[in-house]
N, C-alpha and C positions, 0 to 999 in steps of 0.2 A: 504493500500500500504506500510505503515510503517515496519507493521509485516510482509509482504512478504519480503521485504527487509532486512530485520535484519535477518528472517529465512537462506538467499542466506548466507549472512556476516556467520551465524553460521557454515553454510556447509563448508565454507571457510578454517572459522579456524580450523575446524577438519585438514584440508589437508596443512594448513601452515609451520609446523614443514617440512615438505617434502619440499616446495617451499623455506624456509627461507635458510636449506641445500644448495639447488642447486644454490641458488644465493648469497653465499659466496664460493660454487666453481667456479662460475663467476668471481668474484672481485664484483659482483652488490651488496653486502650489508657488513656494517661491521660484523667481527664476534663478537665482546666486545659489543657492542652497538644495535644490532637487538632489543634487548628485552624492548626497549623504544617504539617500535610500539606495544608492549602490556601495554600500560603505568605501564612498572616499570622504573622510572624516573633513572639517573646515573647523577643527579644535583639536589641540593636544590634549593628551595624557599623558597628567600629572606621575610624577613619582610616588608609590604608597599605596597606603589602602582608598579603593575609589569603590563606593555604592552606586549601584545601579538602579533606577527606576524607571515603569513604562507603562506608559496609559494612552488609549486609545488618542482621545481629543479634550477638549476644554473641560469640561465636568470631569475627568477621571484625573487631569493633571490639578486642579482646583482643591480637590479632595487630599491631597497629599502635602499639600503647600505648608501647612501645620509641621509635618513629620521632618520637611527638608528645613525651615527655619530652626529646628531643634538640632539639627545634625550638623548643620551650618555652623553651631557653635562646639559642637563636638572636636577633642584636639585630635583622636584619633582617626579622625575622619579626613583625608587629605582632597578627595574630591568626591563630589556628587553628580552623577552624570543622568539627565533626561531624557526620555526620549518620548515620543509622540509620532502623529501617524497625519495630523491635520496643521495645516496653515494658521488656520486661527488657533490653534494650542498653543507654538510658535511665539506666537506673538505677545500672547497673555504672559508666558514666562517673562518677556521682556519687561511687562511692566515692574518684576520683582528686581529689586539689585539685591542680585546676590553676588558674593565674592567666593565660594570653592564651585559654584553650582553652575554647568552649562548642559545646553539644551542640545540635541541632533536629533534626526529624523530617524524616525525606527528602519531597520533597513531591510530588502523584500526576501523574504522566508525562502533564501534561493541555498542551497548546501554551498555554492559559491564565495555570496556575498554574505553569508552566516560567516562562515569561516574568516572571511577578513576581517570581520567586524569583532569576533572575540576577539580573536588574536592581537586587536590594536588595542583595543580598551580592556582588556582581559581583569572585569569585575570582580568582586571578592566576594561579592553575593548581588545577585537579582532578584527586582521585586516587581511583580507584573500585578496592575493593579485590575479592578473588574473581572472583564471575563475575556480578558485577553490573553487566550492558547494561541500556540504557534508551535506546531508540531516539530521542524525541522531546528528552531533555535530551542528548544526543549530538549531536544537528543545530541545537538551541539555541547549545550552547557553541561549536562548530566556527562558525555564523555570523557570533559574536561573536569569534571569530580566541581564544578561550581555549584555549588547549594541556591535554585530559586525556589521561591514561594508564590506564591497566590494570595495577594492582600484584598481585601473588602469585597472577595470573590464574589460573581453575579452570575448565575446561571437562570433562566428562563425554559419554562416547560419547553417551550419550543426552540429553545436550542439546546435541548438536552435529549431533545427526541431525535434531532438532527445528529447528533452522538451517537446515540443507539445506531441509528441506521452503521455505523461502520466501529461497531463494539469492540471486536480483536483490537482494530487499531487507535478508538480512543482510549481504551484502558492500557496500553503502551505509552500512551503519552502523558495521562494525567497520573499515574504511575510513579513518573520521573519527579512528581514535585513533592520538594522538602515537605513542606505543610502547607495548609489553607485555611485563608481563615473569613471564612464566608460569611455575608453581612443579613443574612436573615436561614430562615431554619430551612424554607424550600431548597436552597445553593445546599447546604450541610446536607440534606437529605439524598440531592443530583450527585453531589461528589464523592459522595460512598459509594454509592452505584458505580460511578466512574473509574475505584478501584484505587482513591487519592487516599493514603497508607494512612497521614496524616492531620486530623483536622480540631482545629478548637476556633467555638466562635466567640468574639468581643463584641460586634456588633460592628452597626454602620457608620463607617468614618467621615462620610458626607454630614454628619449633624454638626460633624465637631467645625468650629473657627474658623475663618483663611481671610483675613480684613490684612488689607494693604493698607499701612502705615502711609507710604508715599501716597495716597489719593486722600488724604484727607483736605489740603486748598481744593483736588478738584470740587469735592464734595460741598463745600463751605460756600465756592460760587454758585454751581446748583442751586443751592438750596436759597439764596439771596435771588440768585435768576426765578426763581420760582415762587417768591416773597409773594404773597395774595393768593395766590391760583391755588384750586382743587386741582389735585393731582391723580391719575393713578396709573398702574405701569403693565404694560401684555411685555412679556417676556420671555424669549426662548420661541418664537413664533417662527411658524411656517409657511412655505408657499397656501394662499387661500387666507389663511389666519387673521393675517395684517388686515384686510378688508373686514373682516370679522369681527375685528378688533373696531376699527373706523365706525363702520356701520354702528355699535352701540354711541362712537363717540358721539353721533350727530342725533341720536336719543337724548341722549344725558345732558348734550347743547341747548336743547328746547327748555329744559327747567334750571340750568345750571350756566351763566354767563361767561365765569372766569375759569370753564375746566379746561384743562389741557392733558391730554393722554399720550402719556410716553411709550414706543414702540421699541422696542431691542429684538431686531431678528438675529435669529441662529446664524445667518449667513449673511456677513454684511454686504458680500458681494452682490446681493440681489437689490441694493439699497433704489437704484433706480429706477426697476420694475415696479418695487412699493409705490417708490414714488409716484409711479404714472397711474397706478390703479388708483390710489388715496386720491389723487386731485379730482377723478372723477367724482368722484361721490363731493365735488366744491370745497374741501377740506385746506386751507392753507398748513404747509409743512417746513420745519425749521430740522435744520441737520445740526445735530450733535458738534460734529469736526469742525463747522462752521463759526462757532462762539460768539455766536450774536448775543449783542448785552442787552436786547428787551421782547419779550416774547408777547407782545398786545396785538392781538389780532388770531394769534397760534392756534392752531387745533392739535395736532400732530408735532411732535416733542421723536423724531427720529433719530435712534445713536443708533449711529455707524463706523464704531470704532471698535477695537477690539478689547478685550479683558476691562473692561468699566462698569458690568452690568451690578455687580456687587456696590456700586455707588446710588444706582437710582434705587435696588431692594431696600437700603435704608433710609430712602426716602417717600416710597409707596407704602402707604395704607392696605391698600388693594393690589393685589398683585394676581394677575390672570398668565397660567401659565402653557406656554404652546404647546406643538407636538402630541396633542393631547383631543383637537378637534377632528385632526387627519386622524388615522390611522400610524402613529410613529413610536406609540406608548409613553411617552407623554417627556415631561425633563422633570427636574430636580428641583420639587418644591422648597426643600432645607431653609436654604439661605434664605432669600424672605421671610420664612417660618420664625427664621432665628429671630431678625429685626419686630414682630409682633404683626406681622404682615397678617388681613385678611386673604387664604389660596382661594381660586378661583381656577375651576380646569375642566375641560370636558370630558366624556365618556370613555377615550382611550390615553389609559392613566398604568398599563400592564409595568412599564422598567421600574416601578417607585410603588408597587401594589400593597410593599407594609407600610412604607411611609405615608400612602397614603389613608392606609386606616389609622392612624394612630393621629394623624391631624384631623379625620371626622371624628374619631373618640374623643379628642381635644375642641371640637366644636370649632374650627377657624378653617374649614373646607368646605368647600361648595360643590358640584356637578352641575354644570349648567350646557345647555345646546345650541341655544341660538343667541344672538346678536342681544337680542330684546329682554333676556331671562340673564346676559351678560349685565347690562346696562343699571335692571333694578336689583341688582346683588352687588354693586361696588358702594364701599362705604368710606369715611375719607379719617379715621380713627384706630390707631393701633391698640394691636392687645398685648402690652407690654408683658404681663404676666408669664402668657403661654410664650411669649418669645425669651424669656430668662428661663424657662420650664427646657423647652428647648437647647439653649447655651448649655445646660449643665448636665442634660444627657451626651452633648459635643466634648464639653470637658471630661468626663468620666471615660468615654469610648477612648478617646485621643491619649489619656493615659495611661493607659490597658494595651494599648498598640507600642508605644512608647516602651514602654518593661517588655514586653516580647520581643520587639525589633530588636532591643539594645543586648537581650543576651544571644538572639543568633547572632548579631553584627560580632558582638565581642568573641564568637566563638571561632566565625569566620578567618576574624584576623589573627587570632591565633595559632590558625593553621599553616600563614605564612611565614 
């Protein structure tokens, strides 16, 4: 099954050069930087012990941010190496200054470009966060006797069914990992199945903290830019959504003068297409990047920048969250939740299914359908309470990760 696979991966790369093209006339990839997913690195490795960590895209690298400012001060820790798979991951790391911590593009699951890519950065330990398997760099690592693990693991029935279908060979690979430590009891329950030796859960590392220090002037102008106005924010939005989103605005306009509703899509590359749908519906629209100092007249409050969404969550009352009206199972209520945020989300909420029971237990979630059922559920008042309720289940999980991490890490570099 190995060599089929790796066969598919070669076919791949033949047609990459094509694909890597079109998704720099996207904006989906850099163009300076592409060539880190063939591991030709555009960063040294440092001398020592260097941690590895790897998460999908913006929510998975978000979630870790907590763990790398603690290691940051760590003496035994000489560097912290990122990686990511998305443009906009990329970029969010930028916002952090970090000084041992650099970022590279996860590089493609080729036995090729695996092999270069240990062999430059050769980790002391890997931590793959989510549900991010990768068969060939799994059999890589485990070769080379490197201990990874599986942190705030996420398995979903249906990609665990998608497992099954090739059982011999996923129970090969999940196999390979040191431990896992899965963020809710369905992942613990998938990962036995899967044949994963070792597992203990702490829970969900999405609740705990990740507040950039560096954005607090942004926040401070916001918040003056926004002096009078009823505010509230759709966040994490999809193609169709944004309109979605508008359409209540021009409800909530007829009774409410001074609102203004802030838009943060997933993909800010699309910022233009929003744009042209929202003017239809007569909407006047102001761009984030743009730093216009008076917003009178505003409907539409668009940020189109990357890694700042955690600046409007604590400034929304109301926070309506995307990927959740399509079909995409929805994003990451958390952070909102944390600031005292009223959720607001539609019918497909599957990636966040305990989180999201435990904010309807909590009473500050909604399920709403249409534009209209949007509109008379935004309220412009936080519930400070449940959002400290929240922080301190963040804090407890984060230090339960922290004690674990630090006695594999310590045990790691012991072996060197």
């Amino acid at each position: 099954m190995f060599f089929i696979y790796q066969i598919i991966l070669s076919i791949i790369l033949l047609t990459s050069p094509i694909v890597i093209i079109f998704r720099i006339f996207k904006n989906k990839e850099d163009k300076k930087r592409y060539s880190e997913k063939f591991s030709l690195p555009s960063k040294k490795r440092r001398d020592g012990n260097l941690i590895w960590f790897h998460g999908a895209s913006v929510g998975e690298i978000l979630s870790i941010i907590p763990l790398i400012k603690f290691y940051e001060k760590k003496k035994n820790v000489n560097q912290i190496l990122i990686t990511s798979s998305t443009l906009s991951s990329s970029k969010v790391i930028q916002k952090f200054k970090f000084k041992k911590t650099i970022h590279q593009f996860f590089p493609i699951d080729h036995f090729f470009i695996v092999n270069k890519f240990i062999d430059y950065w050769k980790p002391n330990l890997a931590i793959f966060i989510d549900s991010e398997i990768w068969p060939y760099m799994f059999r890589k690592l485990y070769s080379k006797n490197i201990s990874f693990i599986l942190l705030n693991a996420r398995l979903t029935k249906k990609t665990f069914n998608r497992w099954l279908k090739i059982k011999f060979f996923s129970k090969s690979i999940f196999n390979k990992i040191k431990i896992a430590y899965p963020q809710n009891l369905e992942t613990k329950k998938f990962l036995k199945k899967l044949n994963v030796k070792k597992i203990n859960q702490i829970g969900n590392l999405k609740f705990a903290q990740n507040n950039n220090v560096n954005q607090n002037k942004i926040l401070d102008k916001i918040k003056l830019l926004l002096k009078g106005k009823k505010t509230w924010v759709a966040s994490s939005t999809h193609i169709g959504e944004e309109v979605f989103c508008a359409e209540a605005h021009v409800i909530l306009k007829k009774k409410i003068k001074n609102i203004i509703t802030i838009i943060i899509p997933r993909h800010v590359n699309r910022v233009n297409e929003i744009s042209a749908e929202i003017r239809k519906l007569n909407l006047k629209i102001a761009l984030h990047s743009k730093k216009i100092k008076n917003l009178n007249d505003v409907d539409i409050y668009l940020v189109d920048t990357f890694g700042e969404t955690n600046i409007f969550h604590q400034i929304g009352s109301t926070v309506f969250l995307g990927g959740s009206i399509i079909k995409r199972g929805g994003q990451n209520p958390l952070e909102a939740a944390r600031y005292g945020a009223k959720i607001l989300h539609g019918p497909n909420t599957d990636n966040f299914e305990d989180v999201y029971k435990l904010l309807k237990k909590l009473k500050i979630s909604k399920k709403i359908t249409t534009s209209k059922q949007l509109a008379s559920s935004i309220t412009f008042k936080k519930n400070k309470k449940i959002g400290i309720r929240i922080k301190n289940i963040g804090e407890k999980i984060l230090k339960k990760t922290i004690k674990e991490l630090d006695n594999l890490i310590n045990n790691e570099f012991e072996k060197t």
